[in-house]
N, C-alpha and C positions, 0 to 999 in steps of 0.2 A: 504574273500573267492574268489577264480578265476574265471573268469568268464568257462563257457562250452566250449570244444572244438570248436563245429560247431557254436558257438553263431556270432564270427567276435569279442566279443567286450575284451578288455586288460583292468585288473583292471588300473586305472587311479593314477600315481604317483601326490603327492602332489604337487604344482607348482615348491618349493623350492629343489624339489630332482628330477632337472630335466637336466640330464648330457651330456653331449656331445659323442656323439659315436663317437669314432673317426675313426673306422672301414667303418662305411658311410661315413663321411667326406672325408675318403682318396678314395673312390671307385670313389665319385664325382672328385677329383682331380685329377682322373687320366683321369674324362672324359676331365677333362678342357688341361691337357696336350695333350691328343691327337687329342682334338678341335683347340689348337692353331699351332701344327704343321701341322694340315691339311690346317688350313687359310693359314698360309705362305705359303705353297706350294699353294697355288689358288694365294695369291699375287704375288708370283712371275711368275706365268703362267700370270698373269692378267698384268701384266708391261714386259713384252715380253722376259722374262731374259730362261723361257723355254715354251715350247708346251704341254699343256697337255688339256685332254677335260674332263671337270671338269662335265658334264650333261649326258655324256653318257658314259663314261670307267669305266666298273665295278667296276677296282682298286680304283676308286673314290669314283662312287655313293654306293661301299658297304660298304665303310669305312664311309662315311656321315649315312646312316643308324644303323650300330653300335655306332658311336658317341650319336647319340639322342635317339635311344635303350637305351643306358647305363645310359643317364642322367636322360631320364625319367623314368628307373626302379629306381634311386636315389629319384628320385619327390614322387614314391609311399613309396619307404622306410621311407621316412624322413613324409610324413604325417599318417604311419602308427605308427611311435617314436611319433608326433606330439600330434595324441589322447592316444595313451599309457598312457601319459606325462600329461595327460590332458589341452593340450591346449587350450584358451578360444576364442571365436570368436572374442572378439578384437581382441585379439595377432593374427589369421589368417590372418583377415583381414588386418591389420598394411602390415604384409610382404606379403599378396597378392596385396596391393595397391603399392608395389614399385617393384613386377612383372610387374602389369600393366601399370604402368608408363614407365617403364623400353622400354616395347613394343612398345610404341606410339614413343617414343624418334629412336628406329630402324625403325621404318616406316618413320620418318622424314629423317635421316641419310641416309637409302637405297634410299630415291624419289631425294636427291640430289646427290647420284652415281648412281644411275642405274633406273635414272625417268622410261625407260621404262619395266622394269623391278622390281619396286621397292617391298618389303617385306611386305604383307598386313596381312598373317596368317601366321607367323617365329613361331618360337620355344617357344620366349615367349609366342607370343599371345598365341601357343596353352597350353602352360602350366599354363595360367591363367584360360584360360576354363574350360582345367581338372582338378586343384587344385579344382576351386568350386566342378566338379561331385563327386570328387573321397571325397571329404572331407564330403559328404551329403551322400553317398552311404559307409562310412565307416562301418555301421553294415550292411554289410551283409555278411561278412561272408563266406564261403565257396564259396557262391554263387560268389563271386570276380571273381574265378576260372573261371567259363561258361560265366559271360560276358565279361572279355577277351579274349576270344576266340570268340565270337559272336563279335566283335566288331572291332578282325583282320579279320574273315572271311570275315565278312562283306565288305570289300572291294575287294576281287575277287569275291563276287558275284552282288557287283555295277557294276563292269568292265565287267560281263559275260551279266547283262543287259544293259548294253550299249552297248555292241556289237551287241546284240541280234535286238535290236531297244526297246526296253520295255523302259527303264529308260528316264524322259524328258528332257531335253535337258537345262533346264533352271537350274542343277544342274549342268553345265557346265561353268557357268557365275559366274563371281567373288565375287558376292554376296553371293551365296549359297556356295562359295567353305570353307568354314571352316567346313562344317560339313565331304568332304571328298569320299564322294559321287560322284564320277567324273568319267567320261570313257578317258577326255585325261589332263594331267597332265598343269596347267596352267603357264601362263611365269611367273616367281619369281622367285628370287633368294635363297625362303629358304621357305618353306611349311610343317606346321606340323600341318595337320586337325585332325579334333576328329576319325576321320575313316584314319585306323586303329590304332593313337596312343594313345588313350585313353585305348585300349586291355592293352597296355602297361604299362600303368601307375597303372590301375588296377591290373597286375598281381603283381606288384612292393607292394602296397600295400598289396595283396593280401600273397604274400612271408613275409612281412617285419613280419604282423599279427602272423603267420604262425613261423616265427622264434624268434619273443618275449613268443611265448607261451610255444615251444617245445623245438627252442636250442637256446636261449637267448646268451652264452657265446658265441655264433656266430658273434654276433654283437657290444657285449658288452666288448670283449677283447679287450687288448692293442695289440701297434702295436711296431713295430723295431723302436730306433733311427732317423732312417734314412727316415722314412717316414713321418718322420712330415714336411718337403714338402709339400707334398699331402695332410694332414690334414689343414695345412692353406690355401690350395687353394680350398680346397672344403667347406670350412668355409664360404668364403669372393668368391664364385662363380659367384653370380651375378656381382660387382662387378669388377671383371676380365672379363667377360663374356661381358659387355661395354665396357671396355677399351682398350683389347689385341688389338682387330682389328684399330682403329685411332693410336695405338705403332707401329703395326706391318708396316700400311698400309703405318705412315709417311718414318718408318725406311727404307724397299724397297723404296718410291720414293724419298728418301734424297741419298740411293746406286745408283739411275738409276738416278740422278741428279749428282752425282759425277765421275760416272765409265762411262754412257754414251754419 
């Protein structure tokens, strides 16, 4: 029997009838393609071949925020298939433990380019955080709905107390910056606190729940030929997600080592 609409919870497939959506897979890989021509274009601003202000031109910073919108509403889809699917908290844990890994390895990587600047809360890191909430907060259910949205508010109303003077200061400091909570943006090269992409990841979930219940062939349908591209790159995300940038970064300085 199914579970209730308003419950949150998807009756649980057996382990072995537990299939690949390829419909998510390719949604991620489309994040991954227009993740990697966004790096390239920063690498090549970053090796002096053009000018571009990669921190403060909208054209930038709004396409950096779509990018990680898009990935992380994949993060909640795919742990909303995840419990569907009945996944076991080994199996979470397994592939959250090589998120987390994954993280530590970009904190290393970023301190030896951009020591002063280097990556202490990036994408992964945040995405290992909210893998745990959202994977422990999976039954709730509708409720998904209002705490993503309390949870992007939430940060223009951090911002409106720190302007104000209320907020203390000491969530300004790089310690407390993962939760997000901040009035002025810290020096990093890549920042995804729980405030507000956590809203995010919840609504993600929050949808995925939401469309395995009502329009299941939404997710579950085949795709073109031609997109299975996208289906293996969203597969094998992590993965590419290490890699592109030491491809990308050697390829531009092997061009600026030969053309300048």
């Amino acid at each position: 029997m199914s579970a209730p609409v308003g419950s949150g919870r998807v009756a649980a497939m057996p382990p072995r009838a537990a299939p690949r959506y390829d419909r998510i897979d390719a949604l991620r890989g489309l994040a991954i393609v227009w993740m990697t021509a966004f790096h390239f274009a920063f690498d090549l601003s970053w090796f002096g071949w053009w000018r571009q202000d990669f921190y403060r031109d909208p054209l930038w910073t709004g396409q950096r925020t779509a990018i990680v919108s898009l990935f992380l509403v994949c993060a909640g889809l795919g742990q909303a298939i995840a419990v569907a699917q009945g996944q076991t908290w080994a199996r979470f844990w397994r592939r959250w433990g090589q998120v987390a890994g994954c993280a530590l390895l970009v904190s290393a990587g970023s301190y030896l380019a951009f020591p002063n600047s280097f990556i202490y809360f990036g994408v992964l890191h945040g995405i290992a955080a909210m893998l745990l909430i959202v994977r422990m907060t999976a039954g709730w259910g509708r409720w998904l709905w209002l705490a993503g949205a309390l949870a992007i508010g939430l940060k223009f109303g951090a911002q409106w107390a720190h302007d104000a003077g209320w907020a203390p200061q000491v969530l300004n400091l790089p310690w407390w910056n993962w939760l997000g909570l901040i009035g002025r943006k810290p020096i990093t090269e890549d920042y995804v606190p729980l405030v507000p992409w956590l809203g995010v990841v919840w609504w993600g979930m929050a949808a995925g729940q939401w469309l395995l219940r009502q329009r299941p062939a939404l997710v579950m349908g085949g795709l073109p030929g031609g997109a299975s591209p996208l289906t293996w790159m969203g597969r094998w995300s992590l993965a590419w997600y290490m890699l592109h940038q030491p491809v990308l970064i050697g390829a531009v300085a092997g061009g600026t080592w030969v053309f300048r």
